[in-house]
C-alpha positions as CSV (number, residue, x, y, z in Angstrom):
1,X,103.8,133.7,124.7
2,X,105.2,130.4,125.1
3,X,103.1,127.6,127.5
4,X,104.5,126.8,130.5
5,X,104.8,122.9,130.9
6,X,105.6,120.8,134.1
7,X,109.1,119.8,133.8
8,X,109.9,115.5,133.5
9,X,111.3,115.5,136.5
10,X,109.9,117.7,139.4
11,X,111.7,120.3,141.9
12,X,114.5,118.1,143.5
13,X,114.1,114.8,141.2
14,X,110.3,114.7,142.5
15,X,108.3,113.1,140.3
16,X,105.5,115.7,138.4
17,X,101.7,115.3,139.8
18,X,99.5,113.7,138.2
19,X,97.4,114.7,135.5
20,X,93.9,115.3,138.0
21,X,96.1,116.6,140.5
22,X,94.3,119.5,142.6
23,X,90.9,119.7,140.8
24,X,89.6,116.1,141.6
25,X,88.0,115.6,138.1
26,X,89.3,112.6,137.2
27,X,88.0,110.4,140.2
28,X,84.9,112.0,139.4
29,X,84.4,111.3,135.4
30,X,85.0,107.6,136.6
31,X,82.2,107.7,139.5
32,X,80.4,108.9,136.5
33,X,81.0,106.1,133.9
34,X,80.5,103.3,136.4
35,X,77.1,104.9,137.6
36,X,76.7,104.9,134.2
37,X,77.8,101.6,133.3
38,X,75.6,100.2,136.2
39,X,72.7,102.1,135.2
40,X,72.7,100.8,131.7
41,X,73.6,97.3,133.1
42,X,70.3,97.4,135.3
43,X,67.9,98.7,132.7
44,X,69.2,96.0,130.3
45,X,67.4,93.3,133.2
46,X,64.8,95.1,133.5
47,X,64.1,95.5,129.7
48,X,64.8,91.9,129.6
49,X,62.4,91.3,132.4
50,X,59.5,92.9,130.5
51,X,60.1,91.3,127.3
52,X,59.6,87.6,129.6
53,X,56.7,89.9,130.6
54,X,54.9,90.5,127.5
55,X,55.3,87.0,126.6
56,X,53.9,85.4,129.2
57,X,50.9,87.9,129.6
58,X,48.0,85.8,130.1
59,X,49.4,83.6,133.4
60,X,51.2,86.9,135.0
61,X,48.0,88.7,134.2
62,X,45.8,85.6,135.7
63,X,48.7,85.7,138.8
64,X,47.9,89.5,139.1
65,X,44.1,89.9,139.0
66,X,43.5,87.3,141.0
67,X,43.4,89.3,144.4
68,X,40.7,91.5,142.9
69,X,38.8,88.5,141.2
70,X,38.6,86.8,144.1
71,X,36.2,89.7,146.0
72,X,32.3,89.7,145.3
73,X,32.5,93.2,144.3
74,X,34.6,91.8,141.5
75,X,31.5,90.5,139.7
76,X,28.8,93.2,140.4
77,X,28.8,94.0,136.4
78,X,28.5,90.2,135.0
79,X,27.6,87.7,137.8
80,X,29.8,84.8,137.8
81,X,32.9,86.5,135.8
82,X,35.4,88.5,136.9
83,X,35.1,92.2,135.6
84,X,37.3,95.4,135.0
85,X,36.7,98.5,132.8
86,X,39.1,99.7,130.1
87,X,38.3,103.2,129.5
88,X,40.7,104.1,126.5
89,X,41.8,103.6,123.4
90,X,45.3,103.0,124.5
91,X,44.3,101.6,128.0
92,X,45.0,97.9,126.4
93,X,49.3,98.7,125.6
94,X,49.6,99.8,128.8
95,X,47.8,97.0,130.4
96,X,50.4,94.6,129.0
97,X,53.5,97.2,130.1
98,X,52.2,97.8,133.5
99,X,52.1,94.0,133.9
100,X,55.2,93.2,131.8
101,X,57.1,95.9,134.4
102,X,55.8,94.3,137.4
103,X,57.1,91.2,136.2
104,X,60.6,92.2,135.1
105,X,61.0,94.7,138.0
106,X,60.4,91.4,140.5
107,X,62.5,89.0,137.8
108,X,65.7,91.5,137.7
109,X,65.7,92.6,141.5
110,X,69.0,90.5,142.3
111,X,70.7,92.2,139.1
112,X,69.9,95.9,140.1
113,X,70.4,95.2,143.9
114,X,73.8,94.3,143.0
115,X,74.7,97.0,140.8
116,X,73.4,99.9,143.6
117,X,75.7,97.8,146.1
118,X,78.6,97.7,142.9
119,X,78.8,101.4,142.7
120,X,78.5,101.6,146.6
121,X,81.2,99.1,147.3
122,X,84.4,101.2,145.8
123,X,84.1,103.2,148.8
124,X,84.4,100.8,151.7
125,X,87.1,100.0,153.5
126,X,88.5,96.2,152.8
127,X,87.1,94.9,156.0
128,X,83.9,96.4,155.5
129,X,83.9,94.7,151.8
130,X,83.2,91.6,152.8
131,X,79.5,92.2,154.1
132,X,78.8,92.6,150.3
133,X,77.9,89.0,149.6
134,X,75.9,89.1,152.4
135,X,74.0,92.0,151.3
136,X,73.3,91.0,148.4
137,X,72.2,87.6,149.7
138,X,69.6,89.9,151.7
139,X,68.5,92.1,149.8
140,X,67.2,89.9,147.1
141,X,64.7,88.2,149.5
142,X,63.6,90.9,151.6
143,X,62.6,93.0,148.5
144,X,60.0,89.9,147.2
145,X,59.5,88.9,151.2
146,X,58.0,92.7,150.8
147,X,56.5,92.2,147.3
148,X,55.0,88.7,148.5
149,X,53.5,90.3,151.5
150,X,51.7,93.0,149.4
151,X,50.3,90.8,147.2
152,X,48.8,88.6,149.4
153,X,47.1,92.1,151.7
154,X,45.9,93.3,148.3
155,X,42.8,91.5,148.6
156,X,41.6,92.7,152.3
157,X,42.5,96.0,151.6
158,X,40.5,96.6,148.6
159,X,38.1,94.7,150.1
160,X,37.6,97.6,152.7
161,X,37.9,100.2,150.9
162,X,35.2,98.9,148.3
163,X,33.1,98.2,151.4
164,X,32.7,101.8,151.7
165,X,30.7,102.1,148.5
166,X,26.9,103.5,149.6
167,X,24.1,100.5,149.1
168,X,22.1,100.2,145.6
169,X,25.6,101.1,143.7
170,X,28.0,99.1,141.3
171,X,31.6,98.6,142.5
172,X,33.9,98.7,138.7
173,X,36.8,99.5,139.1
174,X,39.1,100.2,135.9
175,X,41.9,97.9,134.9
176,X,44.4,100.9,135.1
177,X,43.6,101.8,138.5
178,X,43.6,98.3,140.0
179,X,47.4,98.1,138.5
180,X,48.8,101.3,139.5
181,X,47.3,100.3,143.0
182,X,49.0,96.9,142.9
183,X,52.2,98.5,141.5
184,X,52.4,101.1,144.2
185,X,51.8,98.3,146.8
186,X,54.4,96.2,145.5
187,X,57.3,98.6,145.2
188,X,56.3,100.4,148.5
189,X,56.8,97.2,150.7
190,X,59.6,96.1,148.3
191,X,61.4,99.1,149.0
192,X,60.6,99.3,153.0
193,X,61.8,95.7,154.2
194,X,65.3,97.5,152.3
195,X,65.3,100.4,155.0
196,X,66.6,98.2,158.0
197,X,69.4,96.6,155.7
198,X,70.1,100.2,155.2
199,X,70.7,101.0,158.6
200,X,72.5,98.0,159.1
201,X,75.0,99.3,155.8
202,X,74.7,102.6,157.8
203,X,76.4,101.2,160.8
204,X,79.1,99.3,159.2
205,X,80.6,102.1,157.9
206,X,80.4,103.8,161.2
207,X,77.4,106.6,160.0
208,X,74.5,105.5,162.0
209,X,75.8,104.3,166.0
210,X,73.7,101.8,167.7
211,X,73.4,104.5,170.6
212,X,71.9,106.7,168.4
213,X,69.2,104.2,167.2
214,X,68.7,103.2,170.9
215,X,67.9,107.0,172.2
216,X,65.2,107.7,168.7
217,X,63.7,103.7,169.0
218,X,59.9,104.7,169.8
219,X,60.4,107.8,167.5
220,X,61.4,105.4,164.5
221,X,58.4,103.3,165.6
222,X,55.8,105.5,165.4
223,X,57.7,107.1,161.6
224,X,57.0,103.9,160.8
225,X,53.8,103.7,162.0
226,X,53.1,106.7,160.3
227,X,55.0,106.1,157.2
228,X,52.9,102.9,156.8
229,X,49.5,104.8,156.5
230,X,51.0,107.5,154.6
231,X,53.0,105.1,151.9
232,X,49.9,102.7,151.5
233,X,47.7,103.4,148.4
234,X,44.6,102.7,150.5
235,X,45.6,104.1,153.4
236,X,43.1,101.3,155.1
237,X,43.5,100.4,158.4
238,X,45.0,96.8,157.8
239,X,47.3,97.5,155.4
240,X,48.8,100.1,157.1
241,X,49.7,97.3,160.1
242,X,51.0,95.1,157.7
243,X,53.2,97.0,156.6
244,X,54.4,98.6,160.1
245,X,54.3,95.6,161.8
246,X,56.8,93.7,159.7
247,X,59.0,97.4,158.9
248,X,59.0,96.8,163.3
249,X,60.0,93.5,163.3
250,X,63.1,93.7,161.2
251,X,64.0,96.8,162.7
252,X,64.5,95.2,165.9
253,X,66.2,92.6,163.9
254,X,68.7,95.3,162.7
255,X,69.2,97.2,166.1
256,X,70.2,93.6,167.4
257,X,73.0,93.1,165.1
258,X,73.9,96.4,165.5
259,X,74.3,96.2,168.9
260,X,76.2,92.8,168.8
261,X,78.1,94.3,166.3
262,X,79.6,97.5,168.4
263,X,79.9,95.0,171.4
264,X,82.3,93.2,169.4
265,X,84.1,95.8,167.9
266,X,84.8,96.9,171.3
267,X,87.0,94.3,172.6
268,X,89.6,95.5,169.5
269,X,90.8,98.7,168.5
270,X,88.7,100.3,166.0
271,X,90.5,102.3,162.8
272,X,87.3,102.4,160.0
273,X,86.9,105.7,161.1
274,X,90.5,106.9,159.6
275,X,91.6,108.1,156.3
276,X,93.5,105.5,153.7
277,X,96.2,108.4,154.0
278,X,96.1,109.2,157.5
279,X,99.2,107.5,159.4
280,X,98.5,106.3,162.8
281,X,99.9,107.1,166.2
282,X,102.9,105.9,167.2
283,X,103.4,107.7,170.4
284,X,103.0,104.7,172.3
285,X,105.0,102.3,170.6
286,X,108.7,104.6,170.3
287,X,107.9,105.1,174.0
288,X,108.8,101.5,174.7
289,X,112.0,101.6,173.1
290,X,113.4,103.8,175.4
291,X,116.4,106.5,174.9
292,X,117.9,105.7,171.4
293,X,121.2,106.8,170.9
294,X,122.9,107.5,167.4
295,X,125.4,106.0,165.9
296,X,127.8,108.5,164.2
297,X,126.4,111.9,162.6
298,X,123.5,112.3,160.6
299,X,123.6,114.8,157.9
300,X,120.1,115.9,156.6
301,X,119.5,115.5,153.2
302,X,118.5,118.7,151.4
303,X,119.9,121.3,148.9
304,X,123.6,121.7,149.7
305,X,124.6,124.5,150.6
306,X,126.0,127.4,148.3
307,X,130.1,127.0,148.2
308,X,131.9,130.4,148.2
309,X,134.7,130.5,145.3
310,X,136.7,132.9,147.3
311,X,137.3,130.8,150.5
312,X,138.1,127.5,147.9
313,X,140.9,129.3,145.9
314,X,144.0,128.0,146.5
315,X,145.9,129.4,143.8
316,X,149.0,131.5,145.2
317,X,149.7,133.4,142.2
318,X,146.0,135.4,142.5
């Protein structure tokens, strides 16, 4: 049984659909290749951030301990020095790749902010394109404005919650728990001074409306609030606050240019909202033109139709 093909030339001289026509396969295989391209691109920084990490160990490690070493409890084991246990045989190689990924994720932050907003971008409309420079340009320091802040609240918070330790005891902590601590802390407020550029992304392609935000304000306070002394490693009193209180201010931040934003979109007619493909209304423009008359006949274009041979013979001898 033969294969039935698409003709070259479709019903009425159309041209054939394409070849992902129907199925949508095609647009998806390439969301999948970028993704894939940009995930590859971003692990390549980071990789290349770790490998400046393990170089330069000893200052980034000096940089890193120095919360910790700067606390009394820190030399309770060998007065005078700065102490912390290594407990395993392989504890050592992971010291050095715990510290080398701190480092590189910090050092590549620009390059994988900008690949998340690359594969994000495609789907904007052109007008909303143009916030992508500007995204980019604040991402970048709100992630280390967050990593900065948790590193410099590493040091009260540990100092609490080694404050709790009962009198006539040792406080040694091991070098694999102080850096999964301090790696937790860094990518937690990293990643939270992101969440009101995220509403502010939300709201520029018309998902999250400032009224909405306005209505659920204390609610998102107290998440954060909440979210603060649930995110926290320590769950301490203080760091919880500094994280909320900052999460707070920039929220407000975002809720302001939000609001600006719709009160300036306001004043315009607003078409984000439609489809590429969708034609607008033209209702009100042909109704200014008035009564339009034709000029001469219009025949439709179509299929003509069939001619009858026996009304078309002419020929007198039949």
């Amino acid at each position: 049984m033969a294969l039935l093909k698409w003709p070259k030339s479709g019903r009425n001289g159309a041209a054939p659909p394409p070849a992902d026509a129907g199925d949508g396969r095609m647009p998806l295989m390439e969301h999948l290749r970028e993704l894939r391209n940009r995930l590859v691109i971003a692990l390549l920084g980071l990789i290349a951030g770790i490998i400046v990490g393990f170089i330069f160990f000893d200052p980034i490690w000096q940089f890193v301990s120095a919360p910790y070493c700067g606390l009394p409890q820190a030399q309770e084991l060998r007065p005078g020095q700065c102490t912390m246990l290594i407990l395993g045989v392989f504890d050592s190689f992971f010291v050095n790749l715990k510290v080398a990924a701190m480092f590189g994720l910090v050092a590549s932050s620009p390059i994988w902010l900008w690949q998340i907003w690359g594969f994000v971008t495609p789907g904007l409309y052109r007008n909303e394109k143009r916030y992508s420079i500007l995204f980019i340009l604040l991402a970048v320091p709100l992630f280390l404005a967050g990593a900065a802040l948790a590193y410099f609240v590493m040091d009260t918070g540990l100092s609490i919650l080694l404050g709790f330790a009962p009198p006539g005891t040792l406080t040694g902590i091991t070098i694999d728990e102080y850096l999964s601590y301090a790696l937790i802390m860094l990518i937690v407020f990293g990643i939270s001074f992101e969440l009101p550029l995220l509403m502010v992304f939300l709201n520029i392609i018309g998902v999250l409306p400032h009224a909405l935000v306005a209505k659920h304000r204390r609610m998102v306070i107290f998440i954060m609030f909440v979210f603060g002394a649930v995110a926290t490693p320590g769950g301490d009193p203080f760091t919880m606050i500094a994280l909320a209180l900052p999460m707070v201010l920039l929220f407000a931040l975002a809720e302001g240019f939000m609001y600006l934003r719709e009160r300036r979109q306001a004043k315009g007619e607003d078409f984000s909202h439609l489809s590429d493909d969708e034609a607008s209304s033209l209702d009100d423009d042909t109704s200014s033109l008035g009564d339009v008359t034709p000029v001469g006949d219009v025949t439709p274009v179509g299929d003509p139709a069939p001619i009858d041979s026996r009304t078309t013979d002419t020929d007198p001898g039949r």
